[in-house]
ROTILUM-837957 format. One record per residue (C-alpha): residue number from 0; residue in one letter; z negated, x negated, y. Coordinates in steps of 0.25 Angstrom, whole numbers, plus 5000, padded with zeros to 4 digits. Example, Ala and Ser with C-alpha at 12.3 -4.5 7.8 and 13.67 -1.06 7.14 Angstrom:
BEGIN
seq/type/pz/px/py
0/a/4969/4951/4982
1/s/4971/4945/4996
//
This chain:
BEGIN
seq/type/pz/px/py
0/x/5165/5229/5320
1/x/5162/5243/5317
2/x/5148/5248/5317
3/x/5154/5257/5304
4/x/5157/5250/5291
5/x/5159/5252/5276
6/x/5155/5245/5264
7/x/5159/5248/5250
8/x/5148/5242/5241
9/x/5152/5242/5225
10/x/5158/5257/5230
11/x/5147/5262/5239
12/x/5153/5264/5252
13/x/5144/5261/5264
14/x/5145/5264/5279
15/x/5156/5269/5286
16/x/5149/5284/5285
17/x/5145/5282/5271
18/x/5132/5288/5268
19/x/5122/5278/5267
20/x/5120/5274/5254
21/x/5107/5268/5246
22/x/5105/5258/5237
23/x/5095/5258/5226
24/x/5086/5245/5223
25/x/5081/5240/5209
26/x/5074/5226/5208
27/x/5071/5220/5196
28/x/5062/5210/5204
29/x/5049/5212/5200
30/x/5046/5203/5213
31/x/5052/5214/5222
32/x/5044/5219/5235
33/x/5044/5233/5230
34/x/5038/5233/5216
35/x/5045/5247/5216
36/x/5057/5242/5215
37/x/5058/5234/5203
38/x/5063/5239/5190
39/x/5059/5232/5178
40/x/5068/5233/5167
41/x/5081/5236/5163
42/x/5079/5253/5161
43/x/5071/5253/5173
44/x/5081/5246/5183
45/x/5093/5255/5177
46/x/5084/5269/5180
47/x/5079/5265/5192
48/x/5094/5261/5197
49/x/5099/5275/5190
50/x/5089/5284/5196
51/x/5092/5276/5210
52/x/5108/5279/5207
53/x/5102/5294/5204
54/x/5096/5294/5216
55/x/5107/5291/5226
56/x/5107/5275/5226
57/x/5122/5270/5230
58/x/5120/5257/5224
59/x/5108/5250/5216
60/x/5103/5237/5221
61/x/5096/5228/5211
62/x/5087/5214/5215
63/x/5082/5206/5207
64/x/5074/5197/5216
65/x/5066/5203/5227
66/x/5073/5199/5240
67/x/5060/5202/5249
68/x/5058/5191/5260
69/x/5043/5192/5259
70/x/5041/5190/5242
71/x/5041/5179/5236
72/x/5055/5183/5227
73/x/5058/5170/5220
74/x/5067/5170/5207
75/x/5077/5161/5203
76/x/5092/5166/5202
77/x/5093/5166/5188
78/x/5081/5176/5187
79/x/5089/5184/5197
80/x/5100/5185/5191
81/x/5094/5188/5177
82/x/5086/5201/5184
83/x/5098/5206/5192
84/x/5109/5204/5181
85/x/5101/5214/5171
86/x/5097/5225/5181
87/x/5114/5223/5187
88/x/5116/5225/5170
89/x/5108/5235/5170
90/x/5113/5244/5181
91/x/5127/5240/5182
92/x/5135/5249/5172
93/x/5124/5261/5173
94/x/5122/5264/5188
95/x/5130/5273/5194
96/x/5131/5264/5206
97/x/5134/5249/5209
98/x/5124/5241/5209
99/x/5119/5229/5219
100/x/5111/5217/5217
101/x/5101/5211/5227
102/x/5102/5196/5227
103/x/5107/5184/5234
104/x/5111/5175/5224
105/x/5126/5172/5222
106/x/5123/5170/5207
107/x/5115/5180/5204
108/x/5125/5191/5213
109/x/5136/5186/5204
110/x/5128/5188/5191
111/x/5124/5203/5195
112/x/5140/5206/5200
113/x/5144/5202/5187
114/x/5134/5211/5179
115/x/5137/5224/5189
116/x/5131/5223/5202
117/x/5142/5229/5212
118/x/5135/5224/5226
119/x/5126/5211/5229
120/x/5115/5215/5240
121/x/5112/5201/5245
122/x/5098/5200/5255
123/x/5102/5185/5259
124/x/5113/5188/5269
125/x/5123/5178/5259
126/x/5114/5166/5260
127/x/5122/5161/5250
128/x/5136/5165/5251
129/x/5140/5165/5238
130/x/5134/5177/5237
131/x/5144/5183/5245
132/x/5155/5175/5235
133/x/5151/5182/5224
134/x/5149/5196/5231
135/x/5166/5195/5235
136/x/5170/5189/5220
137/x/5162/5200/5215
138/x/5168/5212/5225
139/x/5154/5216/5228
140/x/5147/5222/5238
141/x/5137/5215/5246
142/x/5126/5218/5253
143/x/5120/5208/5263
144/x/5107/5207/5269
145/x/5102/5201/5282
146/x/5090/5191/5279
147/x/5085/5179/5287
148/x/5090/5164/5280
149/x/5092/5149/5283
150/x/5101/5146/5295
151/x/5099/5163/5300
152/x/5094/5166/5312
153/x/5083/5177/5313
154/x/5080/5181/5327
155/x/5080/5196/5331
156/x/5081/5207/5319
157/x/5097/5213/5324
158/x/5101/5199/5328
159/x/5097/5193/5316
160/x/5101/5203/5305
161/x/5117/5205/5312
162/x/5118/5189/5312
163/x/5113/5188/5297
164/x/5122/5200/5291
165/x/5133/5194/5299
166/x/5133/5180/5295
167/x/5133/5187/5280
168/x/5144/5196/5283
169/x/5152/5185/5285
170/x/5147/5176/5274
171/x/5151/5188/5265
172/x/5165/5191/5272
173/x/5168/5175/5270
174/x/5164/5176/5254
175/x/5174/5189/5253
176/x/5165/5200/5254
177/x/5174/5211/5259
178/x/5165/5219/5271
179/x/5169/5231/5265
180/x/5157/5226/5254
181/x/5146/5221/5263
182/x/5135/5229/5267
183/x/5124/5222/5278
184/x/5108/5224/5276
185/x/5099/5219/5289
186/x/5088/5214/5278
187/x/5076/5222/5282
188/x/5064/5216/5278
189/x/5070/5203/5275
190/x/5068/5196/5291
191/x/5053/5192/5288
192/x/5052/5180/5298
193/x/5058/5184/5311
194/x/5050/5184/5323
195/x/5053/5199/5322
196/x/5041/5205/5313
197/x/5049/5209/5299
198/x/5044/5224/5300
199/x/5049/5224/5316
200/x/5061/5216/5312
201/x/5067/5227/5300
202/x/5065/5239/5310
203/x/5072/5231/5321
204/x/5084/5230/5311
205/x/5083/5244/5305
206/x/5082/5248/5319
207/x/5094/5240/5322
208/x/5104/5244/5310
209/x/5115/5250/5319
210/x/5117/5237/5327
211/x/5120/5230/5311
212/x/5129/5240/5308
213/x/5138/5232/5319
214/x/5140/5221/5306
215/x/5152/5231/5301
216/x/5146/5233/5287
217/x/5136/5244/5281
218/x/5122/5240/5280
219/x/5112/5242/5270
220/x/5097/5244/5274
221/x/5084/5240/5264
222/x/5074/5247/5270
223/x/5066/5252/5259
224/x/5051/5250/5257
225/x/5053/5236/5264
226/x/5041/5229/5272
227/x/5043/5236/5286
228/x/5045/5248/5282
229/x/5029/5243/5276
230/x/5026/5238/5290
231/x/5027/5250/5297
232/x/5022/5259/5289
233/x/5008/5251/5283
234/x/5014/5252/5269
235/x/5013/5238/5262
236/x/5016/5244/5248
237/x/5033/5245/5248
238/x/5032/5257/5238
239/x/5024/5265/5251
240/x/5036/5262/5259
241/x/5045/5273/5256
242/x/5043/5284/5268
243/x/5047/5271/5277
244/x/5058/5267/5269
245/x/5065/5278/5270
246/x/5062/5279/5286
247/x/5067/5265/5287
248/x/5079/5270/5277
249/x/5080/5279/5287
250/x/5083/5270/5300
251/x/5092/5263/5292
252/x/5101/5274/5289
253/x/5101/5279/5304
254/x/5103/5263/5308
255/x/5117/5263/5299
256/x/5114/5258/5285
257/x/5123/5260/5274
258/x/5114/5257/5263
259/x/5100/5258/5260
260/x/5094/5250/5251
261/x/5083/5258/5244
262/x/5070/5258/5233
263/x/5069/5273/5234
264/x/5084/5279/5233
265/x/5082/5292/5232
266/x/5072/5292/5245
267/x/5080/5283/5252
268/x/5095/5293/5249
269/x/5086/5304/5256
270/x/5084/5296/5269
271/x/5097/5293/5269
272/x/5102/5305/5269
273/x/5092/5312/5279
274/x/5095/5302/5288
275/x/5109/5300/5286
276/x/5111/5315/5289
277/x/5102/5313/5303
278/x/5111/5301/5306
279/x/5123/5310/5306
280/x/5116/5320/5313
281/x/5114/5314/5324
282/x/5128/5306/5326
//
């Protein structure tokens, strides 16, 4: 398969020489990892989304439940869906750009499709293909992240990641997503348990992004303010983590992402560029 690829995610073109594009995010989970992050209220989701869109953000991405491995991010799917449809009602019809939803629910990815959404962001790897049912029925886009699970191997960081976004891949063709709407993420921070130290294990696979590029599709990178980049420079606070996000943001672009999934758009659009200029420099 061809190490160049091309998604269109709700008309966002990635890959294939595209510049790389980044996504905004907005939780409405108060039990997020970034405090930050989270936007309480309706006026505040919709100007934090617009100054993002102002900023240069391709796409919004909203969560309603903290997905973070480490946290303790319990809610039923009702509450779920009741958090994600309002913020999706809110932004929808008043962002200059689609929106996208972060969850893994079949149920609750329908609910947000039907009130706007344009694009499911899904950190499960399709654990539960319907998912990827309502993803196709819907004409979305979708984004699929690698994360360890019942019956996946987790051995070495590459290895591991290839065979998890392949499997998915796969699960999502069979359900009728067209490839032309997948996008691939190597879920940094997610692989907490390996032999492979976390910190250790998310630089191996940032390091190794070109090798994942091999997959066929365009690949989204979360990098920001996440617990490596913490690991490496002594900053346990996330809102300290900027400087090495944007490093990190960096090596991703230089490794092939497509998509960069970002707290701090405006910042993170400078990196891009500055890199993506060196990038082309050099070829």
């Amino acid at each position: 398969m061809s190490r160049r690829s091309r998604a269109d995610l709700a008309g966002i073109v990635l890959g294939d020489g595209s510049p790389v594009a980044v996504m905004g995010v907005i939780n409405v989970s108060p039990e997020s990892f970034h405090p930050g992050s989270v936007y309480r209220g309706d006026d505040a989701v919709l100007a934090a989304a617009l100054g993002m869109a102002e900023a240069g953000a391709a796409l919004i991405d909203v969560g309603a439940r903290s997905s973070a491995p480490y946290l303790d991010t319990a809610i039923s799917e009702a509450e779920e869906t009741q958090r994600l449809v309002r913020a999706v009602g809110t932004l929808a019809a008043k962002l200059p750009v689609p929106v996208s939803v972060d969850t893994s629910r079949p149920a609750v990815a329908r609910a947000a499709l039907e009130a706007g959404a344009r694009v499911v962001n899904d950190v499960s790897a399709l654990s539960d293909g319907a998912l990827a049912r309502v993803v196709a029925e819907h004409g979305a886009g979708l984004i699929v992240m690698a994360t360890p699970g019942p019956g996946r191997v987790v051995d070495t960081p590459l290895a591991t990641v290839t065979r998890i976004l392949r499997d998915a891949l796969a699960t999502a063709r069979t359900a009728g997503v067209p490839d032309e709407h997948i996008v691939l993420d190597p879920g940094i921070g997610f692989f907490r348990d390996a032999d492979v130290a976390w910190h250790a294990w998310d630089v191996a696979v940032l390091a190794g992004l070109p090798e994942l590029t091999a997959l066929g599709r365009p690949l989204c990178v979360g990098v920001s303010r996440k617990s490596f980049v913490g690991a490496i420079t002594g900053r346990s606070d996330p809102a300290a983590r900027l400087s090495g996000s944007l490093a990190a943001t960096a090596a991703a672009v230089l490794g092939g992402a497509a998509l960069v999934r970002a707290h701090d758009v405006a910042e993170t659009l400078d990196a891009v560029r500055v890199t993506e200029r060196v990038r082309d420099a050099a070829r």
